[in-house]
N, C-alpha and C positions, 0 to 999 in steps of 0.2 A: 528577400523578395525573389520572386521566380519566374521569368521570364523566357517565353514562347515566340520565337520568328517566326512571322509566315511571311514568303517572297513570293514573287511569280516573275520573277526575273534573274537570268545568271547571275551566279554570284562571284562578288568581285573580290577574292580571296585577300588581295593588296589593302584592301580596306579594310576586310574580317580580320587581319593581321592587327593592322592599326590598332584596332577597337580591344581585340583580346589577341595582346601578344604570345601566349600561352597555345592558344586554339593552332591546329595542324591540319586540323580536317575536318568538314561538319560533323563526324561522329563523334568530339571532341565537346558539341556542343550539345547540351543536355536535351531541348525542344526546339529545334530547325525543321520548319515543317517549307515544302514545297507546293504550291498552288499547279493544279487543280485538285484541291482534296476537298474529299464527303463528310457527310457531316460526321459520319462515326469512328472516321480515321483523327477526326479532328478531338474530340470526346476522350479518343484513345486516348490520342497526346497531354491532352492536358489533366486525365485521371494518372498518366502515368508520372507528371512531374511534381505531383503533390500528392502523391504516399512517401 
């Protein structure tokens, strides 16, 4: 399964640690998207994590 974060608030690294001990940096994470995004940034994201 493939799964896409959207936040609109700082993110709390101490906790993203917790959850995925692995993860170092949100590039780390395949679809971490940030709020305020459009609709065709959003499209992007999720055309790009299902090829």
């Amino acid at each position: 399964m493939k799964v896409c974060f959207i936040t609109a608030f700082e993110v709390n690294y101490k906790a993203l640690k917790a959850v995925f001990p692995s993860v170092n940096s949100l590039e780390d994470i395949g679809c971490f998207i940030r709020k305020p995004v459009n609709v065709e940034d959003l499209v992007k994201h999720i055309e790009g994590e299902l090829r």
